[in-house]
PADREN-923063 format. One record per atom (N, C-alpha, C): y, z, x; atom name; residue in one letter; residue number from 1. Coordinates in nm, 3 decimals, decimal comma. Layout:
# residues N
        py        pz        px   site   code   pos
         Y         Z         X     CA      A   NUM
...
//
This chain:
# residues 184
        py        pz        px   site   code   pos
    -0,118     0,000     0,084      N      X     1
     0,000     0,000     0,000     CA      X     1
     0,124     0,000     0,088      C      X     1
     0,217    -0,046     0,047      N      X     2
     0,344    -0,079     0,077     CA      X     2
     0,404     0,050     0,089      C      X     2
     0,513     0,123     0,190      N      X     3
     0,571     0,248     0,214     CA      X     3
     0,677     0,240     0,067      C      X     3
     0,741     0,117     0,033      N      X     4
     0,794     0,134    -0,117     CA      X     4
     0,739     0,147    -0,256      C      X     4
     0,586     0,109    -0,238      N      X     5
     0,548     0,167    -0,355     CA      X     5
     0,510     0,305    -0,348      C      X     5
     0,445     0,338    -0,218      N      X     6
     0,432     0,468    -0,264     CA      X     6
     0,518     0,580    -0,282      C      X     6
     0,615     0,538    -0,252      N      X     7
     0,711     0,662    -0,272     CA      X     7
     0,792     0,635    -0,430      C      X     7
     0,776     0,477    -0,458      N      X     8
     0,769     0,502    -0,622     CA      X     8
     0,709     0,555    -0,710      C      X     8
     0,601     0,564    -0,649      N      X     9
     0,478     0,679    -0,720     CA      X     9
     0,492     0,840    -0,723      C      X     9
     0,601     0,876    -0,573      N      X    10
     0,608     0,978    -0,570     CA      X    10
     0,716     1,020    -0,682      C      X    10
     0,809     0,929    -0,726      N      X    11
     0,940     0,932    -0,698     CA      X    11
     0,925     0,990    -0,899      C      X    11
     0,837     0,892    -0,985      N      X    12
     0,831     0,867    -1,070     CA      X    12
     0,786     1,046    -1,133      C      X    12
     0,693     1,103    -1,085      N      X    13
     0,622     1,233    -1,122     CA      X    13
     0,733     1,363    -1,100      C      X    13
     0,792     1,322    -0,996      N      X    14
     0,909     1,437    -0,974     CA      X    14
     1,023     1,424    -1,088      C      X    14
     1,076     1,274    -1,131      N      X    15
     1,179     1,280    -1,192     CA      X    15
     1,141     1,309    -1,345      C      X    15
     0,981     1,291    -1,394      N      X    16
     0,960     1,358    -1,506     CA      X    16
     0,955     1,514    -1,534      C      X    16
     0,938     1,559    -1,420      N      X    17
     0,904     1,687    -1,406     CA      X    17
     1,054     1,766    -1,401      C      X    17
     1,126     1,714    -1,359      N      X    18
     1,316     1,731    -1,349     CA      X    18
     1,342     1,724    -1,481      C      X    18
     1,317     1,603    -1,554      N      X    19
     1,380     1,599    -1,673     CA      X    19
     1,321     1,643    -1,779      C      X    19
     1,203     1,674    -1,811      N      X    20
     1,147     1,751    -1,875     CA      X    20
     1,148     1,909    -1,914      C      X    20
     1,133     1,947    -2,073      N      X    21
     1,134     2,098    -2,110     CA      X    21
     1,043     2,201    -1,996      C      X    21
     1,093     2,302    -1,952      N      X    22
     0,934     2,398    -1,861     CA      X    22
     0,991     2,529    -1,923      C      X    22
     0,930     2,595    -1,930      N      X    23
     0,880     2,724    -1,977     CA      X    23
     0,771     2,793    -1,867      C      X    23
     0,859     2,944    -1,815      N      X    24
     0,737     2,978    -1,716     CA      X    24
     0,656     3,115    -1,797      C      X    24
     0,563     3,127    -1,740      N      X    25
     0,529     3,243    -1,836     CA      X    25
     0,493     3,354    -1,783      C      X    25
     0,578     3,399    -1,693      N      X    26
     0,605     3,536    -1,595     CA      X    26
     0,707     3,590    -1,672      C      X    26
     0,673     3,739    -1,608      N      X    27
     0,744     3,802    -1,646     CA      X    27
     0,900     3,801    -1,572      C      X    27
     1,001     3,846    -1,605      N      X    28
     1,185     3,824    -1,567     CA      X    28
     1,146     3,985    -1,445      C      X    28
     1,236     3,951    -1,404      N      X    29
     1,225     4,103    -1,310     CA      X    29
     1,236     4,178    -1,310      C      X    29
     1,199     4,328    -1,325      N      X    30
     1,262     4,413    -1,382     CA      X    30
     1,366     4,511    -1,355      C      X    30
     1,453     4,522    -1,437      N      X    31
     1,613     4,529    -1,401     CA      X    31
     1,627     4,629    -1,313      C      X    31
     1,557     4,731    -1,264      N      X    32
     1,595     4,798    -1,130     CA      X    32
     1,527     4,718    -0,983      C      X    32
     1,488     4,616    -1,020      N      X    33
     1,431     4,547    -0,930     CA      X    33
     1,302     4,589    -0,883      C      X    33
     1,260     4,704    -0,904      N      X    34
     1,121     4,778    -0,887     CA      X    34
     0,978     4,658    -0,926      C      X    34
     0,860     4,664    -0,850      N      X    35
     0,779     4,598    -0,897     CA      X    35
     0,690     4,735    -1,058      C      X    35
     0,778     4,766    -1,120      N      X    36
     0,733     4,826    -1,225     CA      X    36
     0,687     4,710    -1,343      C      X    36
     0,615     4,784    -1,474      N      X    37
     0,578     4,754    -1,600     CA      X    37
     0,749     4,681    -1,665      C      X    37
     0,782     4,548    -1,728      N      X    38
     0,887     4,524    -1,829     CA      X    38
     0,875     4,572    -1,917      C      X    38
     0,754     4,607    -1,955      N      X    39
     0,743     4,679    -2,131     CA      X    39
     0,717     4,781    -2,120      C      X    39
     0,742     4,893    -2,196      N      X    40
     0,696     5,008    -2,215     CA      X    40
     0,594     4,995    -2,324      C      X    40
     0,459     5,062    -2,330      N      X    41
     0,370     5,051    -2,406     CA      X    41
     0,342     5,191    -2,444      C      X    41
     0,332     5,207    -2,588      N      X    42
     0,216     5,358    -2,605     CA      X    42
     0,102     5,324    -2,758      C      X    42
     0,043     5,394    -2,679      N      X    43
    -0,059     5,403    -2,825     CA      X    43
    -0,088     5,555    -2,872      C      X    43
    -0,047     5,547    -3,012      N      X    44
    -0,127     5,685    -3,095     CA      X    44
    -0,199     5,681    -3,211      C      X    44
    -0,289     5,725    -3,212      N      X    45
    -0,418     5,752    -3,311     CA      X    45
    -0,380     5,864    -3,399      C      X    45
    -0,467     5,880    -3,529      N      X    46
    -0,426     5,985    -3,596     CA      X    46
    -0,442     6,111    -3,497      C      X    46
    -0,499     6,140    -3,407      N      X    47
    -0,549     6,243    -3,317     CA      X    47
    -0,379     6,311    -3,255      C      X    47
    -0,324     6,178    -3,179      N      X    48
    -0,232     6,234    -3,146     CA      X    48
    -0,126     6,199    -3,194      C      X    48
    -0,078     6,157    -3,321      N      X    49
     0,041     6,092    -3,429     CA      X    49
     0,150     6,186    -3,345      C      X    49
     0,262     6,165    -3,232      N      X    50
     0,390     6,194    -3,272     CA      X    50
     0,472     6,124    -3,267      C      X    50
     0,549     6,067    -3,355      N      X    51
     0,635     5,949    -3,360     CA      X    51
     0,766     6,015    -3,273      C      X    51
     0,855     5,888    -3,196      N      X    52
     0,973     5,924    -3,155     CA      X    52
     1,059     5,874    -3,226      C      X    52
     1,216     5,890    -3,199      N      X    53
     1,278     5,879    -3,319     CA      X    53
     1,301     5,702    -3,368      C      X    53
     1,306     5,629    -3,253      N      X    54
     1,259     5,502    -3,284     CA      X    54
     1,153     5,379    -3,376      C      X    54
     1,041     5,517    -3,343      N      X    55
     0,976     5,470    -3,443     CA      X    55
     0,919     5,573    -3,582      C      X    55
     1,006     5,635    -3,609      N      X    56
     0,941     5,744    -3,719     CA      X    56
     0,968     5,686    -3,822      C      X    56
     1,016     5,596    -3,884      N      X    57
     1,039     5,505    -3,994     CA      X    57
     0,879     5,435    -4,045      C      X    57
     0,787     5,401    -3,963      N      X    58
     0,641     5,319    -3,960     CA      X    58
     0,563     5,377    -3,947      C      X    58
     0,485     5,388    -4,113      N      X    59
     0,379     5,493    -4,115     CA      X    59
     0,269     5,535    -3,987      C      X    59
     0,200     5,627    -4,020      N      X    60
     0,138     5,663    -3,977     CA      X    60
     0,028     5,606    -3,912      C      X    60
    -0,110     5,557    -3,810      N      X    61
    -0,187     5,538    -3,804     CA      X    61
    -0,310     5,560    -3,892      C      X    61
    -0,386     5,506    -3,989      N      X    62
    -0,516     5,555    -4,055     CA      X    62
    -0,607     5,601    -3,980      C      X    62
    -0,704     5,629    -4,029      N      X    63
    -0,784     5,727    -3,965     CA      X    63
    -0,885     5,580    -3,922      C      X    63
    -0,957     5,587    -3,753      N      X    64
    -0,981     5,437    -3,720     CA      X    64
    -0,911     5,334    -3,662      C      X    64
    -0,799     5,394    -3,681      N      X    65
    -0,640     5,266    -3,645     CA      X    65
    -0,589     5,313    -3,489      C      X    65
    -0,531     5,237    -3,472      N      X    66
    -0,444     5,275    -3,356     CA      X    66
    -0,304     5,225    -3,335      C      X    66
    -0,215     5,268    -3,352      N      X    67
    -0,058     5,256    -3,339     CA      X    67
     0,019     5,230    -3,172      C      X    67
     0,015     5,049    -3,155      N      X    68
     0,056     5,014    -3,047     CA      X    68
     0,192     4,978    -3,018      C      X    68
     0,305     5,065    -2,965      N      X    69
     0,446     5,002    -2,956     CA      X    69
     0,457     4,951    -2,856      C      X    69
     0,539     4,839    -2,849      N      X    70
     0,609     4,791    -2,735     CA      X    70
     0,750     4,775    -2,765      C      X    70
     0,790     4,852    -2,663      N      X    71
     0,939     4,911    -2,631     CA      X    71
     1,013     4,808    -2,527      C      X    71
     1,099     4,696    -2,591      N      X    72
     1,154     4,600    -2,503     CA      X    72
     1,305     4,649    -2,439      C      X    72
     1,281     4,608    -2,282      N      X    73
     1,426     4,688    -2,241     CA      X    73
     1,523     4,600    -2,239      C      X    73
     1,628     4,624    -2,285      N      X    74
     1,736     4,512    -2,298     CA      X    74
     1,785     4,429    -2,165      C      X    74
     1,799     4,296    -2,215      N      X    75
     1,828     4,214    -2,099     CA      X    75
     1,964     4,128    -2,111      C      X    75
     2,026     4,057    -2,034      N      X    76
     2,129     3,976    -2,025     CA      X    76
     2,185     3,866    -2,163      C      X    76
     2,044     3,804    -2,143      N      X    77
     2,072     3,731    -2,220     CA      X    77
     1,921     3,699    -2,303      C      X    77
     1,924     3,764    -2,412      N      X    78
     1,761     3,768    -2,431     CA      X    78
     1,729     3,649    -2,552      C      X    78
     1,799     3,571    -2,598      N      X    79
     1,788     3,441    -2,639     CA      X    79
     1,724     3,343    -2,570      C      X    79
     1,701     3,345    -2,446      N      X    80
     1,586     3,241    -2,357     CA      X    80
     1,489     3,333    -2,344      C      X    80
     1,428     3,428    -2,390      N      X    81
     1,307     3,467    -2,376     CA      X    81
     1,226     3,530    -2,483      C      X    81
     1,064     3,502    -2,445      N      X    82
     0,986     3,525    -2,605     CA      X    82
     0,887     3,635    -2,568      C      X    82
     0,805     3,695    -2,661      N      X    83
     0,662     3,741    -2,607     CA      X    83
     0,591     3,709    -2,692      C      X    83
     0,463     3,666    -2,641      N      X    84
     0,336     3,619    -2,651     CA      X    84
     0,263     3,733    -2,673      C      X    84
     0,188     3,734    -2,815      N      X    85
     0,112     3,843    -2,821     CA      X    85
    -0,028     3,770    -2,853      C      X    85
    -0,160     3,865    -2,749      N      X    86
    -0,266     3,829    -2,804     CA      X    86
    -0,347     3,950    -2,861      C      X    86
    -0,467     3,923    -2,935      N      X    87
    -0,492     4,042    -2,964     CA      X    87
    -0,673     4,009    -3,008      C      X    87
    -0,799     4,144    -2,930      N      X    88
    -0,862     4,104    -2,904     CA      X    88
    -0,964     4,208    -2,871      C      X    88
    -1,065     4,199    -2,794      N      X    89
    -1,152     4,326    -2,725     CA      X    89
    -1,220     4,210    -2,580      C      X    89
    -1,245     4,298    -2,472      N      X    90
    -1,301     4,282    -2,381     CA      X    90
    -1,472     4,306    -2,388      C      X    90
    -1,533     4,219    -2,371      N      X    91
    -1,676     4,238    -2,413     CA      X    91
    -1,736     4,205    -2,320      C      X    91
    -1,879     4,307    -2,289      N      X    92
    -1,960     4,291    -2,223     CA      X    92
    -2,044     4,176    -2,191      C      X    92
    -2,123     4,106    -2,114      N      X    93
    -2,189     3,999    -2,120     CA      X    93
    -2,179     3,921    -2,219      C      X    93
    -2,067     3,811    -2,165      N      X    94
    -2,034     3,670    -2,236     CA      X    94
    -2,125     3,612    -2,148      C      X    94
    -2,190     3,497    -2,215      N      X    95
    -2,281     3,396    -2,178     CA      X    95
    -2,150     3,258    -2,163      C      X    95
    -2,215     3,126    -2,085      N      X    96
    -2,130     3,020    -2,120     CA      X    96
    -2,066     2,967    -2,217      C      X    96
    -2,147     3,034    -2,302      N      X    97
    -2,089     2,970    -2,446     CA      X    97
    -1,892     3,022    -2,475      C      X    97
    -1,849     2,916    -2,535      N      X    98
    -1,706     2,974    -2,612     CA      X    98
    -1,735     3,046    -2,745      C      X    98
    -1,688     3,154    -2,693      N      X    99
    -1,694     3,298    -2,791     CA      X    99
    -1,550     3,279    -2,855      C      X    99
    -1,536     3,353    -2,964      N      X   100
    -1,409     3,412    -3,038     CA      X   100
    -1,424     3,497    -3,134      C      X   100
    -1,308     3,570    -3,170      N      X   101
    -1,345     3,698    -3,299     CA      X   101
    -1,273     3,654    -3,409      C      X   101
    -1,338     3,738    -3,533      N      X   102
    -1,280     3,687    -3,658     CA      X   102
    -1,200     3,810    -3,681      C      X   102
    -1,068     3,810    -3,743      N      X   103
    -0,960     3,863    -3,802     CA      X   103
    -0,863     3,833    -3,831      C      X   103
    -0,785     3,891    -3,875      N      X   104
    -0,634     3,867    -3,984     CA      X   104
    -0,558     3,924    -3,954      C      X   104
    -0,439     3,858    -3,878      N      X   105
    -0,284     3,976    -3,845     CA      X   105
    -0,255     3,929    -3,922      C      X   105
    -0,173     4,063    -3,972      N      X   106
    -0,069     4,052    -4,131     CA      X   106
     0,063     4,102    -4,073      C      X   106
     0,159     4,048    -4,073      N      X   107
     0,279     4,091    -4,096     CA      X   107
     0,359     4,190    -4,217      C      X   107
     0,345     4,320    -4,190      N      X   108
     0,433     4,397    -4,312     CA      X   108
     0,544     4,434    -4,282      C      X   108
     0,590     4,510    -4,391      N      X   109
     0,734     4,512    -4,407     CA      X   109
     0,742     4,700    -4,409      C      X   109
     0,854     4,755    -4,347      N      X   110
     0,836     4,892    -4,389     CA      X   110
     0,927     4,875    -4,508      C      X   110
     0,857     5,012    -4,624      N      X   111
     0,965     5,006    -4,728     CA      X   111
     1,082     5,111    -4,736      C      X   111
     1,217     5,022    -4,822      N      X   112
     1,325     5,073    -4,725     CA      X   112
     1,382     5,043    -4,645      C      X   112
     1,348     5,004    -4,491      N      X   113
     1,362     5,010    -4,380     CA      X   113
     1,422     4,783    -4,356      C      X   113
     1,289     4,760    -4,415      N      X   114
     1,313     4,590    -4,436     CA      X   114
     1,256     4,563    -4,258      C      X   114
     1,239     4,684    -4,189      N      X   115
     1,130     4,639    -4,039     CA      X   115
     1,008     4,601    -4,037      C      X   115
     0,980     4,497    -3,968      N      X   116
     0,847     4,448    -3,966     CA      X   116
     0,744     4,508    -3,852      C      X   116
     0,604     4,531    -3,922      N      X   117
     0,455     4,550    -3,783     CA      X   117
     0,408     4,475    -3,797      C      X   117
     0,324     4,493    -3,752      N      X   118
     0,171     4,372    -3,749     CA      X   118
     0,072     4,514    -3,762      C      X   118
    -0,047     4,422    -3,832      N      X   119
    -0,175     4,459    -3,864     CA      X   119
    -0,278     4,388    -3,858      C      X   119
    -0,388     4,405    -3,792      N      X   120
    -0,523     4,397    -3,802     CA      X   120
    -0,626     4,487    -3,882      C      X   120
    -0,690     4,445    -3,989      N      X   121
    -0,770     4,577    -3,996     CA      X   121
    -0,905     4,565    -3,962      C      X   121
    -0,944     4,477    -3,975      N      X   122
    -1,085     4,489    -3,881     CA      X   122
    -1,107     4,340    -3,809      C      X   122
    -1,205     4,340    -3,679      N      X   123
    -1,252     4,280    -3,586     CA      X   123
    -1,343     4,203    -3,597      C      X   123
    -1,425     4,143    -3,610      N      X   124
    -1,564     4,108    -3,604     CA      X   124
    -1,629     4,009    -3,538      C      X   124
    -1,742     3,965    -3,533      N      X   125
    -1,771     3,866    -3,393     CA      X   125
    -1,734     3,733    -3,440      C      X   125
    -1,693     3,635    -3,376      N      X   126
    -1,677     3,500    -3,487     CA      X   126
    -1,761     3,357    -3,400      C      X   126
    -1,726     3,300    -3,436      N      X   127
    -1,800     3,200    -3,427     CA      X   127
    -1,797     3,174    -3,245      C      X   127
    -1,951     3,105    -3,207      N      X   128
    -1,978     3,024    -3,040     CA      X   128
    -2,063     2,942    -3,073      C      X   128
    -2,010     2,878    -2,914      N      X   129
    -2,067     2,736    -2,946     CA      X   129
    -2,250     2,779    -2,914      C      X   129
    -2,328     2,690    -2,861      N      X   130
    -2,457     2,722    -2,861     CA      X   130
    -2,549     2,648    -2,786      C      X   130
    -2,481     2,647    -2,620      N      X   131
    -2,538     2,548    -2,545     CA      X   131
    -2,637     2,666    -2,503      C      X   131
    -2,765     2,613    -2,412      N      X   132
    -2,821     2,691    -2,324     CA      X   132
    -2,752     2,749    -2,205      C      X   132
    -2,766     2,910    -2,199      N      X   133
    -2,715     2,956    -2,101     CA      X   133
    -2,853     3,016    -2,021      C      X   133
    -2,836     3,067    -1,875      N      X   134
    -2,878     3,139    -1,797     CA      X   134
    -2,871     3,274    -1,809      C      X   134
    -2,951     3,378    -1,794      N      X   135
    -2,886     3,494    -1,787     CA      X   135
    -2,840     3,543    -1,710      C      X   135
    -2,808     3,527    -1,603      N      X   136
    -2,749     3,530    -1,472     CA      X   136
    -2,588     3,536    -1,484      C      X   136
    -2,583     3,414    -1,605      N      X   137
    -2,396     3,355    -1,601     CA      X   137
    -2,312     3,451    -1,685      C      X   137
    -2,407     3,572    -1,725      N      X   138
    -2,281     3,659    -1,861     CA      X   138
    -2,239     3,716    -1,752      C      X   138
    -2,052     3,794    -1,775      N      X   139
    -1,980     3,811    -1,716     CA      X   139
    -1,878     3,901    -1,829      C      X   139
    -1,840     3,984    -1,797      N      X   140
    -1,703     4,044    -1,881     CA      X   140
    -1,614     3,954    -1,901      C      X   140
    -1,542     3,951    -2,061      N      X   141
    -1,446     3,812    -2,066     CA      X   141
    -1,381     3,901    -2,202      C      X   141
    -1,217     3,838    -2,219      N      X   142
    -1,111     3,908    -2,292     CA      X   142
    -1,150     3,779    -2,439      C      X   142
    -1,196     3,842    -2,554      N      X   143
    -1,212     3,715    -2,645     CA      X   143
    -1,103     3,782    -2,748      C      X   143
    -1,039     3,683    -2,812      N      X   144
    -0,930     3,684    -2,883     CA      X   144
    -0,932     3,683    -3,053      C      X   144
    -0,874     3,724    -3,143      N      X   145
    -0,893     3,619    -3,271     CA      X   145
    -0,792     3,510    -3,263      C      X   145
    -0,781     3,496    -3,336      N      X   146
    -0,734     3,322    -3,390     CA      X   146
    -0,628     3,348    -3,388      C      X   146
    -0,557     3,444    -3,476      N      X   147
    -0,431     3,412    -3,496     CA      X   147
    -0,335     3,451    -3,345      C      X   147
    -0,240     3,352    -3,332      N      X   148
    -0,138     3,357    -3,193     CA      X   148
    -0,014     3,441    -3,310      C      X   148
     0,055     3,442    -3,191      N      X   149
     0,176     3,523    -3,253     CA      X   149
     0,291     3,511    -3,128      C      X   149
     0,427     3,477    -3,136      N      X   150
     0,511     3,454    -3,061     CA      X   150
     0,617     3,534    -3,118      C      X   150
     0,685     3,583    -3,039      N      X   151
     0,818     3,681    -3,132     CA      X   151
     0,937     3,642    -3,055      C      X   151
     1,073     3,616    -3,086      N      X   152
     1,188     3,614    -3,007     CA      X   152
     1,210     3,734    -2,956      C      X   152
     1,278     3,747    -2,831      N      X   153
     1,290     3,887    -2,735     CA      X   153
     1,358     3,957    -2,795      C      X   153
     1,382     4,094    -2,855      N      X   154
     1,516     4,194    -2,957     CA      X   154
     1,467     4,297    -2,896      C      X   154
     1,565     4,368    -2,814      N      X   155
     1,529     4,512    -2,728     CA      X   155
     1,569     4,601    -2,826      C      X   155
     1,602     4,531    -2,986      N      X   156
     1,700     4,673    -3,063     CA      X   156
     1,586     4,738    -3,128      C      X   156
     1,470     4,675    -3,208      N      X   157
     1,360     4,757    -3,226     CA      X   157
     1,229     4,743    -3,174      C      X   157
     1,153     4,823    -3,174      N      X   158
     1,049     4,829    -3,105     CA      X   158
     0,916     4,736    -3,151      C      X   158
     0,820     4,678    -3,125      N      X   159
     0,736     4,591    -3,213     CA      X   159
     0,595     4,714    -3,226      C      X   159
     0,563     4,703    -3,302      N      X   160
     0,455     4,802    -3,391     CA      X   160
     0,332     4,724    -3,425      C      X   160
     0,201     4,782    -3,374      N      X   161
     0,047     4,700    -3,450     CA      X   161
     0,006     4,794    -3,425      C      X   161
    -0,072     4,770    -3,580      N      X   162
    -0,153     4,861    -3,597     CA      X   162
    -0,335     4,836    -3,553      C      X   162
    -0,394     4,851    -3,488      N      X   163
    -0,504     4,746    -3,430     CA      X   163
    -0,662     4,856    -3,470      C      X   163
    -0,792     4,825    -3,522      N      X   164
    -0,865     4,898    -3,528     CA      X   164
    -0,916     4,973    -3,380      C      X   164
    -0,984     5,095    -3,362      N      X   165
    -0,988     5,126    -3,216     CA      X   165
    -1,106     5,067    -3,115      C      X   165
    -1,083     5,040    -3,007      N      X   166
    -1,165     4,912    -2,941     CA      X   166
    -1,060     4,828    -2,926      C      X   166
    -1,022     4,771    -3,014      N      X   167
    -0,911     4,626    -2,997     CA      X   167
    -0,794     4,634    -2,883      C      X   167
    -0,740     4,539    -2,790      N      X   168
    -0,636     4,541    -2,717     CA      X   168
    -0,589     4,404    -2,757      C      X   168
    -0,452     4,503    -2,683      N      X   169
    -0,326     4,429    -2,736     CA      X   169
    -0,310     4,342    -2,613      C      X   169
    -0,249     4,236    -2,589      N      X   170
    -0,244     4,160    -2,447     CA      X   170
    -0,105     4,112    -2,480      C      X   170
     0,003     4,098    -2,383      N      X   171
     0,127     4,055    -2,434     CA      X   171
     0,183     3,965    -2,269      C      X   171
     0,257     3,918    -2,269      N      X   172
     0,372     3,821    -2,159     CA      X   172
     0,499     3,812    -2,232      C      X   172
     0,566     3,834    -2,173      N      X   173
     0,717     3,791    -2,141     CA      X   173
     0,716     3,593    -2,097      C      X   173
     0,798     3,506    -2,170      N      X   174
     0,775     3,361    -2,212     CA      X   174
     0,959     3,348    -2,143      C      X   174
     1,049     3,277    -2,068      N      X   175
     1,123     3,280    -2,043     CA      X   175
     1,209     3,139    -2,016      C      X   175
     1,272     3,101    -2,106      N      X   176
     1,273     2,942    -2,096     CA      X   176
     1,350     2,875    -1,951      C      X   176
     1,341     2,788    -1,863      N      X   177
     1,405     2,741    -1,774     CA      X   177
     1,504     2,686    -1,713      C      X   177
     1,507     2,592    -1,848      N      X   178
     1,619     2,486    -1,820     CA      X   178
     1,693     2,480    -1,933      C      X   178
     1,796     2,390    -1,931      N      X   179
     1,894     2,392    -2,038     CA      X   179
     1,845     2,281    -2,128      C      X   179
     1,909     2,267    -2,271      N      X   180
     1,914     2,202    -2,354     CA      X   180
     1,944     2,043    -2,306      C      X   180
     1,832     1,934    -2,354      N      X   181
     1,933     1,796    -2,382     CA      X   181
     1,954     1,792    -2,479      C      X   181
     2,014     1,686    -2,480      N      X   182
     2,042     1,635    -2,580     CA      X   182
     2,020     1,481    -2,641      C      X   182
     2,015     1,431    -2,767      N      X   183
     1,975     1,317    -2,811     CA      X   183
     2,116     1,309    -2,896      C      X   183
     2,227     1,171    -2,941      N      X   184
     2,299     1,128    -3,009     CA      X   184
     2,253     1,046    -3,104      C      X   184
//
């Protein structure tokens, strides 16, 4: 090949990659610069129910439940950034097969209040595919349900799920890159 085509080849992948939307999906840094946690997380069960004053508005945990906040710390400009919530259990010996779980996040409303949680109320195994595996190949693996969930970043209230116990919560910080084009 010719030294001018190939660097048209090079030339072509970079300038899509320039002009194109990116989204990274790290976390922003956290504002004391510390390699600390961005989120603050807690969980309480009916065992240890004490709400802080942030969240004493959102009932209680049921008995079985578990009450997961995430406490977002305010940032600059928190209109370019999202979180990604997954939600799920870590299970013992996954085989090759694609595993997933069956459940239902519900979005409620507190009454009064007009604040929203999320809910799961129960877990269950859901559908895999059904190739031949080895037994050799199971391995610990994070399986998810179905439903995704994306939230815009608001450090003013706290986000609330209620998840049966076993279940984890998995979350990222989504932070957009570049600026807006535009089309006329």
């Amino acid at each position: 090949m010719k030294l001018t085509q190939l660097r048209h080849l090079a030339v072509v992948p970079l300038a899509f990659t320039l002009l194109s939307f990116n989204a990274s999906a790290v976390s922003p840094p956290h504002p004391t610069g510390l390699n600390a946690p961005m989120i603050n997380v807690s969980r309480m069960n009916t065992n240890n129910y004490a709400p802080g004053e942030a969240v004493k508005m959102f009932p209680a945990p049921n008995k079985g439940m578990v009450q997961h906040i995430l406490t977002l710390p305010k940032l600059e400009n928190e209109a370019d950034y999202m979180v990604e919530i997954q939600i799920g259990q870590t299970q013992q010996l996954v085989d090759c097969n694609k595993h997933g779980l069956n459940g239902q996040l519900k979005e409620l409303t507190v009454e009064g209040w007009g604040y929203n949680y999320y809910q799961v109320d129960e877990i269950s195994e859901g559908p895999s595919t059904m190739m031949a595996c080895f037994e050799l190949a199971k391995k610990e693996a994070f399986l998810r349900i179905p439903s995704e969930l994306t939230l815009r970043y608001d450090s003013r209230l706290p986000k609330v799920f209620y998840l049966p116990e076993g279940a984890e919560l998995r979350f990222r910080t989504w932070k957009a890159d570049s600026a807006y084009q535009y089309s006329k």
